[in-house]
C-alpha positions in Angstrom: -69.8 0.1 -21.0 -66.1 1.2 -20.3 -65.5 3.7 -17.8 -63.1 6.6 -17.5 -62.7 8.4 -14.1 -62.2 12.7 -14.6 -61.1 15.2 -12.0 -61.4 18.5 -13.0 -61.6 22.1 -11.4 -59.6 25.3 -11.7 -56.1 26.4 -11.5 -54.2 25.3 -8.1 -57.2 23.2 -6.9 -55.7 20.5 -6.3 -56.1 17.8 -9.3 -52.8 16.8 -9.8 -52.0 15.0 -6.5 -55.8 13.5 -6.1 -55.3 12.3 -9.7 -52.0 10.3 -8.4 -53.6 9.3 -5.4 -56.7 7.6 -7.3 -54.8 6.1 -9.9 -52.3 4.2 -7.9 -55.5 2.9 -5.7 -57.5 1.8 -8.9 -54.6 0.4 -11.2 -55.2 3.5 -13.2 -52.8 5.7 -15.8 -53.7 9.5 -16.1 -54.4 11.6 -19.0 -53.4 15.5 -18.6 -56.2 17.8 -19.6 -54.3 20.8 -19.9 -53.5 22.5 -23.3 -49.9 23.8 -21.9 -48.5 20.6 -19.9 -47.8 18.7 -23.0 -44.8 21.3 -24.3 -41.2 20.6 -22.9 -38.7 22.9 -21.2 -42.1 24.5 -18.9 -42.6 22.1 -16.2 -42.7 24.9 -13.9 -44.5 27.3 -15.5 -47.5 24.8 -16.3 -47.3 23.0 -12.5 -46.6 19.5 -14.4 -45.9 16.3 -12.1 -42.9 16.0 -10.7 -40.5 13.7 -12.2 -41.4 10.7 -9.1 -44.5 11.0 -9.8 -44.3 10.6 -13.5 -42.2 7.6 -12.5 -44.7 6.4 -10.2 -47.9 6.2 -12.6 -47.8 6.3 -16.2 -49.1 9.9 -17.6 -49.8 11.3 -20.8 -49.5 14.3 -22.8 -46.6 15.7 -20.2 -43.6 17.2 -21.2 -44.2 15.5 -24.9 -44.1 18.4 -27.5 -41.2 20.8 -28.5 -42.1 24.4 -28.0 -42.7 25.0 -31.8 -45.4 22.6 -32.4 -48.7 23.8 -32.5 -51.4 21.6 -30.9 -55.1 21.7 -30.5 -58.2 20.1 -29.0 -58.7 18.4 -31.5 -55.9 16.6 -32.0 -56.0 15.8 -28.3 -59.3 14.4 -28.6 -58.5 11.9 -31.6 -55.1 10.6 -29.8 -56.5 11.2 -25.7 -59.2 8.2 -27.1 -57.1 6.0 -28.5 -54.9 5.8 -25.5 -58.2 5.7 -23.3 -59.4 2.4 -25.7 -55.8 1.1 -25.2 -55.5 1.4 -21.5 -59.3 0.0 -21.2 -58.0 -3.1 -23.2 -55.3 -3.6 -20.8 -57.7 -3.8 -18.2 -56.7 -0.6 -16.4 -58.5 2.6 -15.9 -58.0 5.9 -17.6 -57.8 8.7 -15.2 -58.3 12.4 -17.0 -57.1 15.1 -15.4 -56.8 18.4 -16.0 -58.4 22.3 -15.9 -59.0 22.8 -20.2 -62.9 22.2 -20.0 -62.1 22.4 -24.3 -59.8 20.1 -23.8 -62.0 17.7 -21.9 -65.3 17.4 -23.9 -63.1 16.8 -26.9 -61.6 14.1 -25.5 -64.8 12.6 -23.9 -67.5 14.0 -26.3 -66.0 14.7 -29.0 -65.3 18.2 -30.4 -68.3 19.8 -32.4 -68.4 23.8 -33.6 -69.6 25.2 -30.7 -67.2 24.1 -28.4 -64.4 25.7 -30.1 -63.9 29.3 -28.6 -61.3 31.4 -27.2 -61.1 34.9 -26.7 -57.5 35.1 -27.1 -57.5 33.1 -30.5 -60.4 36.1 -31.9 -58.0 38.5 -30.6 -55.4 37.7 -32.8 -57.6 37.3 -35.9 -58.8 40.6 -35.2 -55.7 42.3 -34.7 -54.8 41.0 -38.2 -57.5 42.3 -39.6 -56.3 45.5 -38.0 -52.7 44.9 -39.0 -53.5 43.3 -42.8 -57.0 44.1 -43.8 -60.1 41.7 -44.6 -58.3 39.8 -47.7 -55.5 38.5 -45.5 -57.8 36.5 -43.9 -59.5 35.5 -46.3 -56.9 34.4 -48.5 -56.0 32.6 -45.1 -59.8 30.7 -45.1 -59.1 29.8 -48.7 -55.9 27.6 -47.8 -57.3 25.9 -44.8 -61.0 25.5 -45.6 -62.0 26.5 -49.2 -65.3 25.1 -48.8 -66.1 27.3 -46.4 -64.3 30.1 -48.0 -66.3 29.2 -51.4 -69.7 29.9 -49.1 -69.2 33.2 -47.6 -69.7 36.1 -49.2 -67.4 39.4 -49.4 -67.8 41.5 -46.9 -68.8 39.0 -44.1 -65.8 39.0 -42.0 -67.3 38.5 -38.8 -67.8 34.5 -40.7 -64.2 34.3 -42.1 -63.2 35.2 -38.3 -65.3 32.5 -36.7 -64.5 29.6 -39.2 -60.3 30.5 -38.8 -60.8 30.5 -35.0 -62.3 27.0 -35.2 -59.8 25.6 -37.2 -57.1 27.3 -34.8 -58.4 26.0 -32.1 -59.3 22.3 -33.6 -57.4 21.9 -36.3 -60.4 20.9 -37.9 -62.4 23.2 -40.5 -65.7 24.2 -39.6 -67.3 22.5 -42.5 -65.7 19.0 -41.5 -66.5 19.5 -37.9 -70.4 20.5 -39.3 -70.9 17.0 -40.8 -68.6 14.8 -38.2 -70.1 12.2 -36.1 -67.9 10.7 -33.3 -68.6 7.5 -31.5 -67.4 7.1 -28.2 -67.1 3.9 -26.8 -66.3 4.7 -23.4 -68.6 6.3 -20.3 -66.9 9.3 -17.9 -67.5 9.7 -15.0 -66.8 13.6 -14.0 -65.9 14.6 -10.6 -65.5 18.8 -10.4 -63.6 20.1 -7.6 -64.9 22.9 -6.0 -64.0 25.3 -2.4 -64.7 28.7 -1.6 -63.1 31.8 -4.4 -61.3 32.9 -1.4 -59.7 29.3 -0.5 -58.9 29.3 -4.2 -57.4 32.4 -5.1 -55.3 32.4 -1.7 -53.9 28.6 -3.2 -53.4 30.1 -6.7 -51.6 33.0 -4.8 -48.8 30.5 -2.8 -48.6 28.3 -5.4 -47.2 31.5 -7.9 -44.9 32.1 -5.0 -44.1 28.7 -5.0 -43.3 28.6 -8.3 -40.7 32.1 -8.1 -39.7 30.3 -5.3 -39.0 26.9 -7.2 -37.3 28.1 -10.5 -39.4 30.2 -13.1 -37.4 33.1 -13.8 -34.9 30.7 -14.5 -37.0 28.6 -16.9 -37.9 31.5 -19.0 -34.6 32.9 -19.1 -33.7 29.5 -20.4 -36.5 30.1 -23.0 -35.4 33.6 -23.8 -31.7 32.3 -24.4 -33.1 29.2 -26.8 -35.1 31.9 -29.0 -38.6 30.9 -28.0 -40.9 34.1 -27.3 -45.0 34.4 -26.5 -45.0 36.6 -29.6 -43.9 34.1 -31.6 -44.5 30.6 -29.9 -48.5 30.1 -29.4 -47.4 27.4 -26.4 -45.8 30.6 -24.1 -49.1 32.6 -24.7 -49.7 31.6 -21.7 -50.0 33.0 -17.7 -46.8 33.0 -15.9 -44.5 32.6 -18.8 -45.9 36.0 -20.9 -45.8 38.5 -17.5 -42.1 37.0 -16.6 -40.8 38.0 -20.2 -42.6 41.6 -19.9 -40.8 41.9 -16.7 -37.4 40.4 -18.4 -37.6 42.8 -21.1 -38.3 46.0 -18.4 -42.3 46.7 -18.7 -42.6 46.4 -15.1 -41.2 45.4 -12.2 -40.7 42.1 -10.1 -43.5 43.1 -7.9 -45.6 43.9 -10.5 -44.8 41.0 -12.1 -46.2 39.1 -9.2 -49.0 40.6 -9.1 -50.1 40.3 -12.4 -49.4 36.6 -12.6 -51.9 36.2 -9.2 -54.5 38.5 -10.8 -54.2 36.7 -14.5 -54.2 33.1 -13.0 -57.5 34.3 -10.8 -59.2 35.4 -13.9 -57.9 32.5 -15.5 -60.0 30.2 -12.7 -63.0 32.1 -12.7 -63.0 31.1 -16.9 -62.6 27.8 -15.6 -65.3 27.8 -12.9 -67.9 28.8 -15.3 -67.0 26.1 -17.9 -67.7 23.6 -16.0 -70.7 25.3 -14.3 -72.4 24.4 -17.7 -71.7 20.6 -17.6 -74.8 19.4 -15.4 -72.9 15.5 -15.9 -70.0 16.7 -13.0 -70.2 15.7 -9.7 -69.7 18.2 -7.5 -66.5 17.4 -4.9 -66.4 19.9 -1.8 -62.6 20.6 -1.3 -63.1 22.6 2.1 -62.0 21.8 5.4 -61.3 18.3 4.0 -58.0 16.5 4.1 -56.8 15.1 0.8 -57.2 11.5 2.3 -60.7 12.1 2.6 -61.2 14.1 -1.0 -59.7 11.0 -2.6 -62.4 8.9 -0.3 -65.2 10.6 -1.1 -64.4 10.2 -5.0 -63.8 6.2 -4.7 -67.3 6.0 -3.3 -69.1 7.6 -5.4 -67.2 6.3 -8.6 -67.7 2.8 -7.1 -72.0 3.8 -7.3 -71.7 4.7 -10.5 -70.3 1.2 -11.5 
C-alpha cells in the first residue's frame, strides 16, 4: 500500500523544521495539519514556514484562504487526500504535518461523528442559546440538516447543540457523516513528538517572544485596519491573535498580554498532548537532549522498518 509519513506533537515542538528536513531527504511535499495556517495575512501569528522554505519544498494548505472563509476538517480531509493520491502518483511522498489531531484523522481516517468536538464551537452555540433562545437554533438545524432537525424532538436542545457543532466543525451534517463510509487508499505512518512539559512550555514561551519580537503587533494592527476582528472572523478566534486585540482595544496591558498568550498556548498543548495520547498507532519520538540532526535520523529509520 501507499505510504504517507506524519509528524505531529504540540505547539512549538518542533514539526515545522523536521518536516522540511524529511521531505527534502525523501523527495517528499508537506501537508499542513493546522486549522489556522491555511488563512493569509497571519503568517506570524500561526508560526507558518518562512517564505525559503515554502520555496524550498512544495507545501500545502499555507497561506491559501482569505480571512473570511470559513474552513473545516472536513473539507480538509476530502481535498488533504486528493493531493496525497496526487503526490503518490507522482512518485513522491506526502509528508503531514501539523498540531490539529481533528484535523489529522480526517485527513488520514476519515472524519466520523465522534471525532468532531470543540469546546469553543459548544461555547458559542450555547451562548446563543443564551443570547436567542432554543428556536434560533433550531430554526438553524432546520436549514443545514433538516433530517436531523425532523428527528428531534422539542425540548431536546442539548441534540440540536451537538448536531450544529458537528456540522460547524465538518461541514458535514451529522446524519450524512452517520451513514458515510470513506476508503482510504493510502497507509500513515505517525511519528508523535514528545519532551518534557517543562522543555515544552519554556519553547512555547520564547517562541511568543519570538514572535513580539518578529512582527505580531504589527500583523494584527494590519488586521484591525482591514476590518477583520475574532468577534466576527472564526479564523482570528485563535491564541495570539484574540489577546493582542484585547490588549489593542485597552483590556489589559502589554505584560499581561504576554502572559496570557504563554499561558493560553500552554493550555492549548496540553489539549494537544492528550489528543494524541489516544492514538495507540503514533510512534513515540523523544525530542530531549537530541539535536535536530539526530530527531530527523531516528524518524528515517524507523519509517524505513515500516516499509
Amino acid at each position: 500500500m501507499n505510504k504517507a509519513l506524519a509528524i505531529v506533537g504540540p505547539t512549538a515542538s518542533g514539526k515545522t523544521k523536521l518536516a522540511l528536513e524529511i521531505a527534502e531527504r525523501l523527495n517528499g511535499e508537506i501537508i499542513s495539519a493546522d486549522s489556522r495556517q491555511i488563512y493569509k495575512g497571519i503568517p506570524i501569528a500561526t508560526a507558518q514556514p518562512e517564505e525559503k522554505d515554502l520555496k524550498r519544498i512544495k507545501h500545502y494548505f499555507v497561506g491559501e484562504l482569505d480571512l473570511n472563509k470559513e474552513f473545516n476538517a472536513g473539507e480538509f480531509g476530502i481535498r488533504g487526500r486528493k493531493i496525497i493520491g496526487d503526490i503518490l502518483n507522482r512518485g513522491k511522498l506526502p509528508v503531514i504535518a501539523g498540531g490539529s489531531g481533528l484535523y489529522i484523522n480526517s485527513l488520514i481516517d476519515g472524519l466520523f461523528e465522534s471525532d468532531a468536538k470543540s469546546d469553543e464551537v459548544r461555547k458559542k452555540l450555547y451562548d446563543d442559546l443564551e443570547k436567542y433562545g432554543e428556536l434560533y437554533l433550531y430554526e438553524q438545524l432546520k436549514s443545514t440538516d433538516k433530517e436531523t432537525y425532523d428527528k428531534i424532538p422539542k425540548g431536546k436542545i442539548r441534540r440540536v447543540i451537538r448536531a450544529l457543532e458537528v456540522f460547524l466543525i465538518t461541514g458535514k451534517k451529522i446524519s450524512e457523516l452517520q451513514k458515510e463510509k470513506i476508503k482510504i487508499n493510502f497507509e500513515t505512518v505517525i511519528f508523535g513528538l514528545s519532551q518534557q512539559r517543562e522543555t515544552l512550555y519554556d519553547r512555547i514561551n520564547r517562541r511568543v517572544e519570538e514572535m513580539i519580537r518578529i512582527g505580531l503587533m504589527e500583523e494584527v494592527r494590519n488586521l484591525l485596519k482591514s476590518g477583520y476582528h475574532y468577534k466576527k472572523n472564526y479564523s482570528l478566534d485563535t491564541v495570539g491573535i484574540k489577546e493582542v486585540i484585547m490588549h489593542l482595544e485597552g483590556e489589559f496591558d502589554f505584560e499581561k498580554m504576554k502572559e496570557l498568550i504563554k499561558q493560553n498556548s500552554r493550555r492549548y498543548a496540553k489539549r494537544q498532548m492528550t489528543w494524541f495520547r489516544r492514538d495507540n498507532r503514533i510512534i513515540n519520538i523523544d525530542t530531549d537532549c537530541k539535536s535536530p540532526e539526530e530527531v530527523v535520523n531516528d524518524i528515517l529509520k524507523k519509517f524505513r522498518n515500516t516499509v
